[in-house]
N, C-alpha and C positions, 0 to 999 in steps of 0.2 A: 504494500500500500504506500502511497505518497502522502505527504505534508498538505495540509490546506494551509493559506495562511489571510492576516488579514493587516494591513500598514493605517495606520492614523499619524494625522498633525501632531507635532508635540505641542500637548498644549493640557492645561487643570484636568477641563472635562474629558481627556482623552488619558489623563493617568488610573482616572477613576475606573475608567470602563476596562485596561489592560488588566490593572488590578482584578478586577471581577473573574475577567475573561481566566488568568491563573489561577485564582482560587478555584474555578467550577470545570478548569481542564487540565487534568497532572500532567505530568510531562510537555507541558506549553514551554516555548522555548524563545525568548523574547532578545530580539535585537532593537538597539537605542542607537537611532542616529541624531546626527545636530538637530534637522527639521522633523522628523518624523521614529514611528515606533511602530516596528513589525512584530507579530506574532506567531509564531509558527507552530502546528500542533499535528503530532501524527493522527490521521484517517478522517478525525471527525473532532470541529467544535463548536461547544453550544456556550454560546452566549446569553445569561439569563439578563431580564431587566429586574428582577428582584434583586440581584446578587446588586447589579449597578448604581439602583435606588440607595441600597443598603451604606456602598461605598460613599455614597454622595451626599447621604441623608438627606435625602429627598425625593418627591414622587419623580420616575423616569418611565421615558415612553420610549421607545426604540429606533424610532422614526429620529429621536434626536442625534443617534448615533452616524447617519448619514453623514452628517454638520461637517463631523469631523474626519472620517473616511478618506482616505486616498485611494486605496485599493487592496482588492481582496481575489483567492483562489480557491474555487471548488462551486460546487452547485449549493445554490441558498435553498434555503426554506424557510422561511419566516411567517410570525404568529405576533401577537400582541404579548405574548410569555416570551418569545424566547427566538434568535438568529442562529441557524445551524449553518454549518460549512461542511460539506462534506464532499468524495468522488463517488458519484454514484456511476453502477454501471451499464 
């Protein structure tokens, strides 16, 4: 199986969500550059917005994670709970 991965701006709200993203996927594998923060996770990652609320302490919608986005690898599926990455076959 291959890595999905997913890059954001460096930026507050985008430390939040990486944070999250590690906690709710072991083996996440996080590169930091000047501008931006890649995530790499082998097969499948799910990003909760509970987990991200939690970080943030406060209410978060998923849609806000766009904002900050640069680019991402695998096929999504997304829900109002929860942004998956995955290779499906």
């Amino acid at each position: 199986m291959s890595n999905v991965f997913i890059a954001f701006q460096a930026n507050q709200e985008s430390r939040y969500i990486v944070e999250a993203i590690i906690e709710d996927n072991p083996g996440a594998i996080v590169d930091e550059q000047p501008a931006m923060v890649k995530v790499d996770v082998p097969n499948k990652m799910v990003i909760k917005r509970e987990t991200i609320a939690e970080k943030m302490g406060r209410d978060f919608e998923l849609q806000e994670m766009h904002m900050h986005l640069i680019t991402l690898s695998g096929n999504v599926d997304e829900d109002d709970d929860q942004f998956v990455l995955e290779w499906k076959s």
